[in-house]
C-alpha positions as CSV (number, residue, x, y, z in Angstrom):
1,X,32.7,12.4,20.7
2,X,32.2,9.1,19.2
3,X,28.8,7.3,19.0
4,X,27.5,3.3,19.3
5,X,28.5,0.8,16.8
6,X,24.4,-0.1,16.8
7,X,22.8,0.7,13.8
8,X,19.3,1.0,15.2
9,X,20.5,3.2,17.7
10,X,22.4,5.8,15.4
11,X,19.2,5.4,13.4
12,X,16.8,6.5,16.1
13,X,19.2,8.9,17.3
14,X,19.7,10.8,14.1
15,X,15.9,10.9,13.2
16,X,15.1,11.7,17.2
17,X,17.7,15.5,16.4
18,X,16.3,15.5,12.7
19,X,12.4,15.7,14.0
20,X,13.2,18.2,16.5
21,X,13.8,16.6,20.0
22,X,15.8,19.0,21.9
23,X,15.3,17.7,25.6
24,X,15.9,13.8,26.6
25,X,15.2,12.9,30.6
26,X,17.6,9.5,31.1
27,X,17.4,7.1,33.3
28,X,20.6,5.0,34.6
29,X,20.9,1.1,33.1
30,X,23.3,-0.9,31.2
31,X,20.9,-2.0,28.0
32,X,19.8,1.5,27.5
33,X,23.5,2.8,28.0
34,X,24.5,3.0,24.1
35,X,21.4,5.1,24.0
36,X,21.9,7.6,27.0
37,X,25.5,8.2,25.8
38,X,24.6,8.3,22.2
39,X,21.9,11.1,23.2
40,X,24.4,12.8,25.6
41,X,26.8,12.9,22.5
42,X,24.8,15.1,20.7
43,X,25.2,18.9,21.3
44,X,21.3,19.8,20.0
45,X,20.5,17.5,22.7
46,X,20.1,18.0,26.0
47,X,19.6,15.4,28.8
48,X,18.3,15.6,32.4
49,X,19.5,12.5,34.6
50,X,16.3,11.3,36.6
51,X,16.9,7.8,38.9
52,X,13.2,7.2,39.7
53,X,11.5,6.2,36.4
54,X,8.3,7.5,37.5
55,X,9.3,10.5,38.4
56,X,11.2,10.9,34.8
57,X,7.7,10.3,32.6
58,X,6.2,13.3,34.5
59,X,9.5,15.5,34.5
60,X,9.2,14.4,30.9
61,X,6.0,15.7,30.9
62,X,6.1,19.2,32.0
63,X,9.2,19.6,29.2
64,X,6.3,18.8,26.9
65,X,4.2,21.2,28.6
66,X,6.5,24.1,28.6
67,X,7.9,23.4,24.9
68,X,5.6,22.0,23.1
69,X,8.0,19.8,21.6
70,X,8.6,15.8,21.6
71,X,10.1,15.3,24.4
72,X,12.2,11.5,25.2
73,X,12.1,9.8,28.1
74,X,15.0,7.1,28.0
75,X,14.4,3.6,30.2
76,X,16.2,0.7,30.6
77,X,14.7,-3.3,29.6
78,X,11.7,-4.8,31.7
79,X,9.9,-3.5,34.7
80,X,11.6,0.1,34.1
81,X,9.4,1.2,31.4
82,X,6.2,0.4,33.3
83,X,7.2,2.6,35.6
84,X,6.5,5.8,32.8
85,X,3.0,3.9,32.7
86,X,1.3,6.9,34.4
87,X,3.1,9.4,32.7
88,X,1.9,8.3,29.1
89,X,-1.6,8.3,30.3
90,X,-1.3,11.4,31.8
91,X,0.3,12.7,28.4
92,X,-2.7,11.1,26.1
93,X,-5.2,12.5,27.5
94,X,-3.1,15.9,27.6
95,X,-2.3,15.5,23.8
96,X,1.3,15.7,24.5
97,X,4.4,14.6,22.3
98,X,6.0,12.4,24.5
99,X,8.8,10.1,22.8
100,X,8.9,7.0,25.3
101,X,12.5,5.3,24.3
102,X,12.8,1.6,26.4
103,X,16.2,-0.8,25.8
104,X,15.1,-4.2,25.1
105,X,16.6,-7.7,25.1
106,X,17.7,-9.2,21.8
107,X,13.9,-11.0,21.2
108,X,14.7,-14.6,21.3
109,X,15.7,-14.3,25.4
110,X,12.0,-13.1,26.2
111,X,10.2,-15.4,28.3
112,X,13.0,-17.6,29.2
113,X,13.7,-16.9,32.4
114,X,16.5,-14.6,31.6
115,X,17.2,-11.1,33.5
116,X,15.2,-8.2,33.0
117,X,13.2,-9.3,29.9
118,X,9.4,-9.5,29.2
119,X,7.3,-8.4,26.5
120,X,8.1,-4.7,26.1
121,X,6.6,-3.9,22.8
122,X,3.0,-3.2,23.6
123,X,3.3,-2.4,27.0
124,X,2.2,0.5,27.2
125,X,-1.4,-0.6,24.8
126,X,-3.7,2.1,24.0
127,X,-2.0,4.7,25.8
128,X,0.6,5.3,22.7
129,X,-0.7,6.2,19.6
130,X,2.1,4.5,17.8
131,X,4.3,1.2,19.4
132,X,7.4,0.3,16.8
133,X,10.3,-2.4,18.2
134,X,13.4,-1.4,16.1
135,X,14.8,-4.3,14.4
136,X,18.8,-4.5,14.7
137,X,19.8,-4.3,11.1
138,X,22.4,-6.6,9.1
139,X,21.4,-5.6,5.1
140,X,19.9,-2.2,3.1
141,X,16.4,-3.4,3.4
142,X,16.1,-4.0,7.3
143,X,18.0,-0.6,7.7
144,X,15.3,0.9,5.6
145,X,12.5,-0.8,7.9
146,X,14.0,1.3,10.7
147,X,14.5,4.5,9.4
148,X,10.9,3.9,8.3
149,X,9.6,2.9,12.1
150,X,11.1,5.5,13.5
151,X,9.9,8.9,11.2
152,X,6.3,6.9,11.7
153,X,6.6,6.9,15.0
154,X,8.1,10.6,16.0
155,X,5.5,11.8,12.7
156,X,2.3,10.3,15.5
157,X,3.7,12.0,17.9
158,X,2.8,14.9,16.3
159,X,0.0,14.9,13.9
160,X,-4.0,15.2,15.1
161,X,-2.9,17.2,18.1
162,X,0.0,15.3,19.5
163,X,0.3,12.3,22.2
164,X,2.7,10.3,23.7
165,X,4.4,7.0,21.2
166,X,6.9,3.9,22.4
167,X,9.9,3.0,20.3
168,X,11.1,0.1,21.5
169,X,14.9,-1.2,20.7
170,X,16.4,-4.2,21.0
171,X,19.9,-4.0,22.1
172,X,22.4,-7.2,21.6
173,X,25.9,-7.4,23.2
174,X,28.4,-5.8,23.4
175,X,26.6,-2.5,24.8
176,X,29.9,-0.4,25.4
177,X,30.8,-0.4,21.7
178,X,31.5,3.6,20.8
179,X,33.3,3.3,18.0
180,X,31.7,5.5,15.5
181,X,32.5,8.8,14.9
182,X,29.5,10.5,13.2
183,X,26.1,9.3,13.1
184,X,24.8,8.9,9.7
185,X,22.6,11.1,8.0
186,X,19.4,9.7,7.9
187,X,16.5,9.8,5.6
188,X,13.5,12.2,7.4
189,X,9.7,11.7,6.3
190,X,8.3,15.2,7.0
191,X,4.6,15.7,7.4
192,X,2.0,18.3,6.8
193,X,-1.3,18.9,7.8
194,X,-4.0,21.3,7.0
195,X,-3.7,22.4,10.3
196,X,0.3,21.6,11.6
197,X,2.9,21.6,10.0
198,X,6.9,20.6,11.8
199,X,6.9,23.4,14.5
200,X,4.4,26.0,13.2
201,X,0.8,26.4,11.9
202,X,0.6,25.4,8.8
203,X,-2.2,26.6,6.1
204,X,-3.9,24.8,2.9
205,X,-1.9,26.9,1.4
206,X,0.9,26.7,3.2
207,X,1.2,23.4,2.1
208,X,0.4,23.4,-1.3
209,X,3.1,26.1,-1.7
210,X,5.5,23.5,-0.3
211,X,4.5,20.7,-2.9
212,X,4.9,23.0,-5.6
213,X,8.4,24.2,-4.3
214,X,9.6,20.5,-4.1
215,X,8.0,20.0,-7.8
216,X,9.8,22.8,-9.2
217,X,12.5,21.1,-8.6
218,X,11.1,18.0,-10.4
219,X,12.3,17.5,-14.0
220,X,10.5,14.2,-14.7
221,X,7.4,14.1,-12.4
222,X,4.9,11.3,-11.7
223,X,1.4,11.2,-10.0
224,X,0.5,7.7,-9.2
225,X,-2.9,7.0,-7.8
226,X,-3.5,3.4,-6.3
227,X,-7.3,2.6,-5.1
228,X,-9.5,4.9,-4.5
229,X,-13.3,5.1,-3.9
230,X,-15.2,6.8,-6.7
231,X,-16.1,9.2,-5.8
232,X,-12.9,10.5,-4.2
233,X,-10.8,11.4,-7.6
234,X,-13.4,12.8,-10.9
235,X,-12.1,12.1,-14.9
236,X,-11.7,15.9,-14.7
237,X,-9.3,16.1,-12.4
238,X,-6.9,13.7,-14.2
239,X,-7.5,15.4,-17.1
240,X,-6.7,18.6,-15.9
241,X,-3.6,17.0,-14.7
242,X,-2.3,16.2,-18.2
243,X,-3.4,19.5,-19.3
244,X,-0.8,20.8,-17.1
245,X,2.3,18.6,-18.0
246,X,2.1,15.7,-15.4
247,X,2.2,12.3,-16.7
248,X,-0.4,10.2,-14.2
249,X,-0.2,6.5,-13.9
250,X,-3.5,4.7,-12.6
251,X,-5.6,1.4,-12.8
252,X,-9.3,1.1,-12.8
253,X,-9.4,0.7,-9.2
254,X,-8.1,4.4,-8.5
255,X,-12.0,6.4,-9.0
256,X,-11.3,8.0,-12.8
257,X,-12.2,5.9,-16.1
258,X,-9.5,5.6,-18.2
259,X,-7.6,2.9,-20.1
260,X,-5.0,0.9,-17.9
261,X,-1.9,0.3,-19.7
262,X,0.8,0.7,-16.8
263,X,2.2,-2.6,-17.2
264,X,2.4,-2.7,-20.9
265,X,4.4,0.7,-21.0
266,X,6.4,-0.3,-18.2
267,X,7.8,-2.9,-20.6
268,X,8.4,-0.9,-23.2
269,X,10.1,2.3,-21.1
270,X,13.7,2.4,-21.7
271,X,15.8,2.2,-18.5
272,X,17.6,5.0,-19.2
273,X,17.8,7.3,-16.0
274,X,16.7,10.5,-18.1
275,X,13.3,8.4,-19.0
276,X,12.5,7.4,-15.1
277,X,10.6,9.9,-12.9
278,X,13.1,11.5,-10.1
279,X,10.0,13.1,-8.2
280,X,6.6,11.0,-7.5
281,X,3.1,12.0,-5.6
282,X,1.3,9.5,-4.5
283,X,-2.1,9.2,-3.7
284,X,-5.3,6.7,-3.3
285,X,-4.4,2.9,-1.6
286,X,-3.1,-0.1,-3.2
287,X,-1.7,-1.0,-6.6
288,X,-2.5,-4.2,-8.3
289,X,0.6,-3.8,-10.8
290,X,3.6,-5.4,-9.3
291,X,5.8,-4.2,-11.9
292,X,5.2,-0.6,-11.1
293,X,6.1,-1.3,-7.5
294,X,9.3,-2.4,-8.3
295,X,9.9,0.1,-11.0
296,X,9.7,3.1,-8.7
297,X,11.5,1.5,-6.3
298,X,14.3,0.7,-8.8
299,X,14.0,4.7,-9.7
300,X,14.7,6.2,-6.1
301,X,12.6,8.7,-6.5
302,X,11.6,11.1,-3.8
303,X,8.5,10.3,-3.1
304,X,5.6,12.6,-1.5
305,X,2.3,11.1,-0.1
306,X,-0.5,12.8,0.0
307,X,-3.2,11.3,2.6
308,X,-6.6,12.4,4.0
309,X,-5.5,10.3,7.1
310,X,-1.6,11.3,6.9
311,X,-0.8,7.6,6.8
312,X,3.0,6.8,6.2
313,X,3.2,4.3,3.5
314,X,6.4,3.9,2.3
315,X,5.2,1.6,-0.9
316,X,8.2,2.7,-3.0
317,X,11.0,3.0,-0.6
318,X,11.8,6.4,-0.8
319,X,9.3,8.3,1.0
320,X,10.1,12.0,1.5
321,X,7.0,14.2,3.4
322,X,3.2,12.9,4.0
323,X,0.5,15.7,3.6
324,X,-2.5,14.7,5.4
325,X,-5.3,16.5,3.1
326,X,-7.8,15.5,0.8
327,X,-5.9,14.2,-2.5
328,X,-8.0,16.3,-4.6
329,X,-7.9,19.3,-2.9
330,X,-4.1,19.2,-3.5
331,X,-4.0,17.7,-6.7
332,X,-5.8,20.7,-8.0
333,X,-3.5,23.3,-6.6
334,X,-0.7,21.6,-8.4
335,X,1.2,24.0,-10.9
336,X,1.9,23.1,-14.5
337,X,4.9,21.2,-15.7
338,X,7.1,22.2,-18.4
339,X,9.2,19.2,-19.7
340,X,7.0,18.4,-22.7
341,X,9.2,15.6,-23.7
342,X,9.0,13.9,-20.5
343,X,5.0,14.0,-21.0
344,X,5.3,13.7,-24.9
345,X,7.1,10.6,-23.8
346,X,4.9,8.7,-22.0
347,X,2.2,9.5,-24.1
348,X,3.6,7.7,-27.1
349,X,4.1,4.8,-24.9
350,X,0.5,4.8,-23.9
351,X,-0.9,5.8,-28.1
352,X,1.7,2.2,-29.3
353,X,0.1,-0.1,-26.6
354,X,-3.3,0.9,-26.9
355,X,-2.7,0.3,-30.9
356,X,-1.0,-3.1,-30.0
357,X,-3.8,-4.3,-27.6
358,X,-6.4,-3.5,-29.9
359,X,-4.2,-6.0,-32.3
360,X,-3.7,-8.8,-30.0
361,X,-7.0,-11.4,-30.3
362,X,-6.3,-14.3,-27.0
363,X,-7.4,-17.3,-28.0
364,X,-10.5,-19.2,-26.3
365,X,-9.6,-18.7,-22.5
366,X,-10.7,-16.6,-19.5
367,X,-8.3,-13.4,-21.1
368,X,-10.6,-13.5,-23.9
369,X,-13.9,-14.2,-22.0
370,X,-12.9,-10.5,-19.7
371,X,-12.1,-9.0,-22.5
372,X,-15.4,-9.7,-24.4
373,X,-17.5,-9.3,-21.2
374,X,-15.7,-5.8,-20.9
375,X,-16.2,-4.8,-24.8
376,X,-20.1,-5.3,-23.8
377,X,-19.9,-3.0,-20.8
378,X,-18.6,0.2,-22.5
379,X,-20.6,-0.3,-25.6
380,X,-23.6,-1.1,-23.3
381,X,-26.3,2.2,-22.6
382,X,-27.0,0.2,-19.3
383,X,-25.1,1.5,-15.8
384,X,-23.1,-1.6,-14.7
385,X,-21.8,-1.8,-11.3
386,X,-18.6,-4.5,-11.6
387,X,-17.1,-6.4,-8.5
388,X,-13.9,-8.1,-9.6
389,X,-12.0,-10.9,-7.5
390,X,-8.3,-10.9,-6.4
391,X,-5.6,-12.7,-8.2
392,X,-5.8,-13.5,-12.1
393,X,-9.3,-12.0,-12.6
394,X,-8.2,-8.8,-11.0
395,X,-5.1,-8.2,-13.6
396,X,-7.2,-9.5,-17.0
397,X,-9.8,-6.4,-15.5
398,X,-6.9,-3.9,-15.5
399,X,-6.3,-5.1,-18.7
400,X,-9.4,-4.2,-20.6
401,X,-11.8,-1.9,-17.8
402,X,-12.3,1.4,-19.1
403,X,-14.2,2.0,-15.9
404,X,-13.9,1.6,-12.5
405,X,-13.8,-1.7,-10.6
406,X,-14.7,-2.4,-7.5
407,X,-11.6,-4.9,-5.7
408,X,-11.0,-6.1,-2.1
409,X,-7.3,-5.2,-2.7
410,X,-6.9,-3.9,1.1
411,X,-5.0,-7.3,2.0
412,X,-5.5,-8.8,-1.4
413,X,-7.3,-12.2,0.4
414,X,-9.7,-14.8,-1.9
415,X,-12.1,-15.1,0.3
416,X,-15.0,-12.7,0.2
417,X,-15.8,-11.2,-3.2
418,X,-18.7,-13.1,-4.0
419,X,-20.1,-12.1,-1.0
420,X,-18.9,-8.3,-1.1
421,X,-20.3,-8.1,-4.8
422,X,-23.4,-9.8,-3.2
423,X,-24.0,-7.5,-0.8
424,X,-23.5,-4.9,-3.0
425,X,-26.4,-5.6,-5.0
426,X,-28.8,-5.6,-2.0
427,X,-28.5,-1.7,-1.8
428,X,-28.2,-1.2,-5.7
429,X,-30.7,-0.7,-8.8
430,X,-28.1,-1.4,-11.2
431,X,-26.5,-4.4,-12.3
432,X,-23.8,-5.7,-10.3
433,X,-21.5,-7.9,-11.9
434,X,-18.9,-10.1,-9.7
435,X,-15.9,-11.2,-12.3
436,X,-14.4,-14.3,-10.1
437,X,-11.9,-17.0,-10.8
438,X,-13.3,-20.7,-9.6
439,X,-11.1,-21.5,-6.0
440,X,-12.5,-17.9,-5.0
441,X,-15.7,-18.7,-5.9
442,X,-16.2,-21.7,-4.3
443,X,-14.1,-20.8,-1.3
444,X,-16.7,-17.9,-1.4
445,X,-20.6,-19.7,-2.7
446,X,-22.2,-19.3,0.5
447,X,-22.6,-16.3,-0.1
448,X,-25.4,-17.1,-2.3
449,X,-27.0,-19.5,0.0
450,X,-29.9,-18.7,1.7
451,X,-30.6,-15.1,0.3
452,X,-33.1,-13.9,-1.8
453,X,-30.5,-12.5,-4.3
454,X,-32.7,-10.5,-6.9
455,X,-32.0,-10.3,-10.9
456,X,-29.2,-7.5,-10.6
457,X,-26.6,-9.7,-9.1
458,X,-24.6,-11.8,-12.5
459,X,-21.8,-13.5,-12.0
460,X,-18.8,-14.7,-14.6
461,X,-17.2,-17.4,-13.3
462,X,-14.0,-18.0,-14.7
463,X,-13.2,-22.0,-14.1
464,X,-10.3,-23.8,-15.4
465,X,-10.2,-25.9,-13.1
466,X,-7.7,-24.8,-10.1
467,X,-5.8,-21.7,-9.4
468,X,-4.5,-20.3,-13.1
469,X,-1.9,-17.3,-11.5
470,X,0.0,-20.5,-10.1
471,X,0.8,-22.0,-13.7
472,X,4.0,-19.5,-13.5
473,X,5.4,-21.5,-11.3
474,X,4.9,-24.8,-12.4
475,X,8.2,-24.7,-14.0
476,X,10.0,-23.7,-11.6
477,X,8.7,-26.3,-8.4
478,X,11.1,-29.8,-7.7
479,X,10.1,-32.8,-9.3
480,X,8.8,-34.3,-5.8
481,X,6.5,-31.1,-5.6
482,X,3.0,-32.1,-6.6
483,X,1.7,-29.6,-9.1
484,X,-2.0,-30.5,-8.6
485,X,-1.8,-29.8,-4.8
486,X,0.0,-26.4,-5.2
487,X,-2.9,-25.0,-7.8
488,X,-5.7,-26.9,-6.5
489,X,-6.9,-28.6,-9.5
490,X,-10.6,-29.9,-9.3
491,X,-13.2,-31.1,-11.3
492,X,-15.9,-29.0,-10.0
493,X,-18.9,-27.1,-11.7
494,X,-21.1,-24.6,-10.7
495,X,-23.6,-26.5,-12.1
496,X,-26.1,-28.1,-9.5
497,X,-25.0,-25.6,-6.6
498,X,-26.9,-23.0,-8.7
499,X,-29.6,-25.5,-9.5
500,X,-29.8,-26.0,-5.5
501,X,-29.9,-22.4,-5.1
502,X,-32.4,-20.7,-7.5
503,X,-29.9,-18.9,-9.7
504,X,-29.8,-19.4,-13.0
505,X,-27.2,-21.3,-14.8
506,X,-25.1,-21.0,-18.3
507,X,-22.2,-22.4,-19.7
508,X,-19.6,-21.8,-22.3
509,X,-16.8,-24.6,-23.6
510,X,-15.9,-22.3,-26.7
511,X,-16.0,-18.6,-27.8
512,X,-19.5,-19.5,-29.4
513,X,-20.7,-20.3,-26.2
514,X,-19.1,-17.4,-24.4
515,X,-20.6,-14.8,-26.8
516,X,-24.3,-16.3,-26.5
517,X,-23.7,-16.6,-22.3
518,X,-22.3,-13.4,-22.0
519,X,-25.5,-12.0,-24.0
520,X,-27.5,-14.1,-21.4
521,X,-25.3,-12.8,-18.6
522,X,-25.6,-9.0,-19.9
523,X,-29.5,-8.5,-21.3
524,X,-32.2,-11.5,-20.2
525,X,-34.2,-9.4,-17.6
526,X,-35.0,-11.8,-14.6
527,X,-36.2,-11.7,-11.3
528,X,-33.0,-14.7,-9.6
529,X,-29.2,-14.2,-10.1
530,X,-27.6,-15.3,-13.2
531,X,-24.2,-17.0,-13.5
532,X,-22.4,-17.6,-16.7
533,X,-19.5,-20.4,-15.8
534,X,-16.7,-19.8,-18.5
535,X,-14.9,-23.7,-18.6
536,X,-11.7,-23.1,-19.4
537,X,-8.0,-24.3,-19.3
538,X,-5.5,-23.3,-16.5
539,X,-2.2,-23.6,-18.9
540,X,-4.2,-21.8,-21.6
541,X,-5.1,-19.4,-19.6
542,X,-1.8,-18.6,-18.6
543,X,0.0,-18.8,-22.0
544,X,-3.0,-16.3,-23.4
545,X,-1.7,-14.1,-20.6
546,X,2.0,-14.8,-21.3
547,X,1.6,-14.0,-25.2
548,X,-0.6,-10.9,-24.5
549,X,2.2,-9.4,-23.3
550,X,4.8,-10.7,-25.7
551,X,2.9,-9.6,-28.1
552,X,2.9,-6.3,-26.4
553,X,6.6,-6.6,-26.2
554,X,8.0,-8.5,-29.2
555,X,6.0,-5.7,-31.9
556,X,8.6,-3.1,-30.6
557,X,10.3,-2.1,-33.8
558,X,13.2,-0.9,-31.4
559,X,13.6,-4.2,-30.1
């Protein structure tokens, strides 16, 4: 039997047989025809022909019922899927795993008065748990994307309980192409819960024995932990990590105090496969360091995630399984490693570029005005609560914070900080520190207007004059491309905004200033806010960055 020529289609249909569909009710249509036959094709499948679209969502249904399994109900494009409409109520408030397939026009024909197209993506709104339109692939990374909608979507269907989800997929002529003769085999994301598991019941330690079977197979294993609240992940769980073998790769962000030096090491690891992890758990939210991102996903390891929400974030390309749990619940049951060269390794990386950091002195600029702010905080007896914005000032804190940061690093946006660190402070007795670059601070400063801030809110303000980050790519713009527009260079001070707003002001021009502000910032008692504005230069600032890490990378003796 041979199968469509559409990739998206062999896609869903593989991962529809590889998640554990065994029924499919089909109704008749020429855009969903490449599906019917392709599900028709497969001998694990079997389909029940129902005209009456209607009537198929509820004979759907009761297959549900009486299996407890996903179930598909096939439609053609337009009014034919809101036909299953009741059905897929019926199934959510039932808790029931029914896998609503619709064929779809190509998506530049909706709305244009061609046949049988309208909006079919959310059209069944908040009677799916999950909604994915399938995007017809032409290159790796778009046939990734669908593998990836579709094991979120049939993994919905059955986690918290079950209910009904829509996958959605556009179909482009010719749709009586069946020239393949195997489907491929697809990548499957398998999930775990404390409660389900695929099929069966599944205990805590259920699935802790199945992390531990997939890491005994791990030579080189990795635990990466992106953002995390504080208290969600303790310095003694880490710890007891290494203890065991494992070789854990973290920021300041992720809840455990530690020195960050991912992106250092990163540039000194050797490329050589033996030296890159072939097995990674990941846990906590979002990484600041871009070059561990596209490390891992250079590496192709398999990947498990391990979410108290059993999320699917794919963030290195090569998810395998998503345990929905508690990360350090899990963590904790993991078992010990025994490649000690693999951890003896890493940890020689880590001993050379804490040595070499400790070496490199920036010159006057906003690298060296973190790093002496942050010298002050870990030699300081005084709790310190510390709020740092996105962009540049973020990545100088991962640089020298040997505790953890608070970040808005969900979406990674300016706007905000000032005011999140702000409001911070209102429920705090400690300090609270915002560390903020000058276009998100004065995208940001009304946050300071018109509150009563009290003494406990201190702000560096790093401001040289436009945004610093986009120095990289000053070199790299046309000639007709004005610089000053793409960074936003200004001539603005703090100055008389705090004088307007009862917060008092201090300045620093050179590293004499910035140790007697940052002593003002840090220890003068007060009842207002205190801001320290750090006046510095935007190409300076970035070559300090630049040579940090050349300096990191140039004292290699094996380079």
């Amino acid at each position: 039997m041979m199968y469509s020529s559409k990739p998206n289609v062999n896609i869903l249909t593989s991962l529809l047989v590889a998640h554990g569909v065994r029924h499919a009710v089909v109704c008749p249509g020429s855009r969903n025809a490449p599906i019917v036959h392709n599900l028709d094709a497969c001998q694990r499948i079997r389909c029940h022909p129902v005209t009456d679209e209607r009537s198929a969502g509820f004979q759907a249904l009761g297959l549900c019922q009486a299996t407890g399994k996903p179930v598909v109900v096939c439609v053609t494009s337009g009014t034919a899927l809101l036909n299953v409409a009741p059905a897929v109520a019926e199934a959510y408030y039932q808790h029931l795993p029914l896998v609503v397939v619709s064929a779809d026009r190509p998506q530049q024909w909706i709305d244009q008065l061609d046949g049988q197209t309208m909006p079919q993506p959310d059209a069944l709104g908040r009677f799916v748990r999950k909604a994915v339109s399938l995007p017809e692939p032409c290159n790796d990374e778009q046939q990734w994307y669908c593998n990836r909608l579709v094991n979120e979507a049939l993994i919905a269907a059955r986690r918290d309980g079950c209910g009904p989800v829509h996958v959605n997929v556009p179909i482009t002529p010719p749709l009586y192409d069946f020239g393949v003769p195997a489907l491929p085999k697809e990548r499957v994301i398998e999930f775990f819960s404390a409660t389900t598991g695929p099929g069966e019941g599944m205990s805590v330690v259920n699935y802790a024995k199945t992390l531990r079977l997939q890491l005994a197979k791990a030579v080189r294993p990795l635990i990466v932990i992106g953002q995390m609240k504080p208290e969600e992940m303790s310095d003694s769980i880490v710890k007891n990590l290494e203890a065991k073998g494992y070789v854990v790769l973290q920021e300041p962000l992720s809840g455990a105090a530690s020195d960050c030096v991912i992106d250092e090491m990163l540039l000194l690891a050797s490329k050589a496969d033996n030296l890159q992890p072939d097995y990674i758990v990941y846990v906590g939210g979002t990484l600041v360091s871009k070059r561990l991102k596209a490390y891992l996903r250079h590496c192709h390891a398999v990947c498990w995630r391990v979410d108290a929400e059993g999320e699917v974030a794919d963030t290195f390309t090569n998810l395998r399984g998503v345990v929905q749990a508690r990360p350090a619940d899990v963590l904790e049951t993991l078992p010990s490693q025994l490649n000690q060269r693999w951890l003896a390794y890493w940890q020689s990386l880590r001993k050379e570029v804490l040595e070499r950091r400790c070496a490199y002195q920036p010159a006057y600029s906003s690298m060296l005005a973190v790093k002496m702010f942050e010298q002050r905080v870990h030699n300081g007896g005084r709790k310190a609560m510390v709020h740092y914005a996105n962009s540049m000032s973020v990545r100088l804190g991962c640089i020298y914070a040997r505790h953890y940061i608070y970040c808005n690093r969900g979406v990674n946006g300016i706007e905000g900080s000032l005011s999140t660190a702000a409001g911070f402070s209102l429920a705090s007795d400690d300090n609270v520190y915002c560390v903020i670059g000058d276009l998100s601070f004065f995208y940001d400063r009304n946050a300071l207007w018109g509150t009563n801030y009290l003494g406990n809110l201190r702000v560096l303000l790093l401001n040289n004059g436009g945004g610093g980050i986009f120095e990289k790519f000053a070199d790299h713009l046309p000639d007709e491309v004005d610089v000053d527009h793409v960074m936003a260079r200004h001539h603005t001070s703090a100055r008389g905004f705090c004088a307007d707003n009862k917060i008092e002001y201090h300045c620093a021009v050179n590293t004499v200033g910035l140790d007697l502000g940052l002593s003002r910032l840090m220890q003068r008692h007060t009842s207002v806010p205190i801001l320290l504005e750090v006046m510095t230069d935007a190409e300076a600032d970035w070559a300090a960055y630049q040579q940090y890490f050349n300096f990191i990378k140039d004292n290699d003796p094996d380079q």
